[in-house]
N, C-alpha and C positions, 0 to 999 in steps of 0.2 A: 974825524969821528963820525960824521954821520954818513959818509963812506965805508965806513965799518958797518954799521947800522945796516942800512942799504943790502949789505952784501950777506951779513947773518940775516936778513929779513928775506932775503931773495935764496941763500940755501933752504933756511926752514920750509917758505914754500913749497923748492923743487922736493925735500923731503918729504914733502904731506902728500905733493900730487904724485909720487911716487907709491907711499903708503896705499890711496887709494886703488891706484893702478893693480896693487899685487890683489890689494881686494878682491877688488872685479873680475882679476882673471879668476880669483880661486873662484865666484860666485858662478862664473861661465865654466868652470870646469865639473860643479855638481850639479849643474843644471845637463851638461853633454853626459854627466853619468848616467843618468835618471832618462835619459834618450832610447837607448837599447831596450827598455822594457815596451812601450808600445810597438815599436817595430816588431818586435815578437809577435806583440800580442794580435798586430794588425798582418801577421806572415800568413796564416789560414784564407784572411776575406783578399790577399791576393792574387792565390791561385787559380783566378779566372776560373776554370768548368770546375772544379770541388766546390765553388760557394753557389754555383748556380743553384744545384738540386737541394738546397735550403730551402729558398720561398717554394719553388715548386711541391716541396715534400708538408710544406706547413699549408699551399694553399687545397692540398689533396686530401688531409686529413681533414680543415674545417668543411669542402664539397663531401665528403663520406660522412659527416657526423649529421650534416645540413637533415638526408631524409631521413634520419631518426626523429625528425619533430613529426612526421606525418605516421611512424609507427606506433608515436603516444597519441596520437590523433585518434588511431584506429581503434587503441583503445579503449578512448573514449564514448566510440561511441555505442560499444557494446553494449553498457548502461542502457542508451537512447532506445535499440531494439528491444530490449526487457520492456522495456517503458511502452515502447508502442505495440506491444502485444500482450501488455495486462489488461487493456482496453477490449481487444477482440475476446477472451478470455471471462470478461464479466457479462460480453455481450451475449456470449453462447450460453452463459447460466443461467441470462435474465430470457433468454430464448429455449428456455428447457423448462424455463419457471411458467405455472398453470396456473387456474381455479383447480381445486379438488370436485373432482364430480364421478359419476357413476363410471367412468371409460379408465380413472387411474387410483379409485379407490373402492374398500370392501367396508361398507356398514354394518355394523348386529346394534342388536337392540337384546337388553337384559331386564331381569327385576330384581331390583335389589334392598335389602330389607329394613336399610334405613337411609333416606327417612322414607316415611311411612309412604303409600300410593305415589311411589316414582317409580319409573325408568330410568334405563341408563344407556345411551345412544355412544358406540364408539366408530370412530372413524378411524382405519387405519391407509395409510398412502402404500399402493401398490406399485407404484409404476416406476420409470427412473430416473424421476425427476423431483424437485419442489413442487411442492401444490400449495396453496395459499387457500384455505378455508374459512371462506367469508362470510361474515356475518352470523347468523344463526340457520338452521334446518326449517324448510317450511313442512311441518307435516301435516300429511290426509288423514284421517283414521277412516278407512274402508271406505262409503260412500258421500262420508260429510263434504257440501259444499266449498264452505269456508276454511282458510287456515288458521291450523291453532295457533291460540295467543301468543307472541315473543315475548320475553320477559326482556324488556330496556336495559333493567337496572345489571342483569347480567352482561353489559355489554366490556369486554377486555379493554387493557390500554391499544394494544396493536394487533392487528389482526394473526390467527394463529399459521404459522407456515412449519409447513412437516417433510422433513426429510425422507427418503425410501425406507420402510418400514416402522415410523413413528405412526405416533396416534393422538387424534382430538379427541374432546369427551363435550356431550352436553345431555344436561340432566331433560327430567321432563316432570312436570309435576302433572299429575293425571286430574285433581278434583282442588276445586277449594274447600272454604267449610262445607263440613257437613252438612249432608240433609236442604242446600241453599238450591240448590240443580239439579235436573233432572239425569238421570246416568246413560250413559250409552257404552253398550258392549261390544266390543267388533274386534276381528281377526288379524287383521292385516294392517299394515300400517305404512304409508306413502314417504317418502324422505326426499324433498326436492333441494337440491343445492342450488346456491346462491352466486349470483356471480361478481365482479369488481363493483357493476355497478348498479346493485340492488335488485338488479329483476333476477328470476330464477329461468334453470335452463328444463328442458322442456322434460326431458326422461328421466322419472325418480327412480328411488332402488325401492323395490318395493319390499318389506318384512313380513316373516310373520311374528303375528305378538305372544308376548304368554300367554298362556289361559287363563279364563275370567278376567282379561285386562277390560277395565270400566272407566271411561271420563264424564266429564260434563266440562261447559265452557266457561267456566274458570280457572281452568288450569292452564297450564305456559310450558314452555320451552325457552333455555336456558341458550345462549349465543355458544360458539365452540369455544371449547377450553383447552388452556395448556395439559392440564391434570384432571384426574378422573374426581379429585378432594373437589376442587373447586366447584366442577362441574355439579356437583348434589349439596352446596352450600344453600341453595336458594328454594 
């Protein structure tokens, strides 16, 4: 009996280790199926000189793409040159820019009927350039010593600057109260311009005045104006 045993325990073995066997091979035969696709796939990177001109042709395009970084470079700096030549450009205007005086402007002098004993002094820029009309007008009236009074309060927030063909204004008040001073009559009338820094420059324009024009020294002049309104406020 246990020689039977023995010999049915020792077939069912050879049976199992059989079983397995058919296994494995079939495992080994879908694994050799499955073989033939990479040889394919791997058939092109064998052919020696066709895979060469690969890297070669990948590393020719990154060297050809490389100097486009220096075309946007160049680009770039287009901007920079704008840039460095708005500079010489404000320099040439602030090098074009003047005082106004007798050499790049044309003065008159008017009467006008209100308000009552004024003038009315306009400046227009002839030249072709900025003039920067500083301060107020110092005027002579014919042989007087002295300049007439400036009026302070007429003094602008910024000084006035006139383009080619624009025009300043300042008023002139000829007399204070009445009957307070003695009058003086005279013909001509001196206009000295002023320059950046207060002193005036040496050759006025000289005018002539209306007729019967009469001050005494109470009256003022008015700093230049943007507008002719302004300029006879005071």
């Amino acid at each position: 009996m246990r020689t039977h045993r023995f010999r049915t325990t020792a077939l069912a073995a050879t049976a199992l280790v059989a079983a397995l066997s058919l296994t494995a091979c079939a495992g080994n035969e879908g694994t050799k199926s499955a073989g033939p696709a990479p040889a394919a796939a791997s058939a092109p990177a064998a052919t020696g000189t066709d895979a060469a001109p690969g890297p070669a042709a990948s590393e020719t395009a990154e060297s050809s793409a490389s100097p486009a970084a220096p075309a946007s470079s160049g680009e770039n700096t287009a901007p920079h040159s704008a840039t460095t030549k708005a500079p010489q450009a404000t320099s040439a205007a602030s090098a074009a820019r003047t005082a106004c005086t007798t050499a790049n402007t044309r003065v008159t002098v008017t009467q006008v009927s209100r308000p009552i004993n004024h003038l009315l002094l306009t400046l227009k820029n002839t030249g072709s350039g900025l003039c920067d009309a500083y301060y107020a007008p110092h005027l002579g009236f014919d042989g007087a010593q002295s300049v007439f009074p400036i009026l302070e309060d007429s003094k602008p927030q910024a000084v006035v600057t006139l383009a080619p063909g624009e025009e300043a204004y300042a008023g002139i008040g000829l007399t204070g109260e009445p009957g307070q001073s003695k009058l003086y009559k005279s013909k001509n009338l001196r206009v000295f311009f002023a320059k950046r820094n207060g002193s005036t420059y040496d050759k006025p324009a000289t005018l002539k005045l209306p007729a019967e024009t009469s001050w005494d020294e109470n009256g003022f002049v008015t700093y230049w104006q943007a507008d002719r309104a302004t300029a006879l406020t005071f």
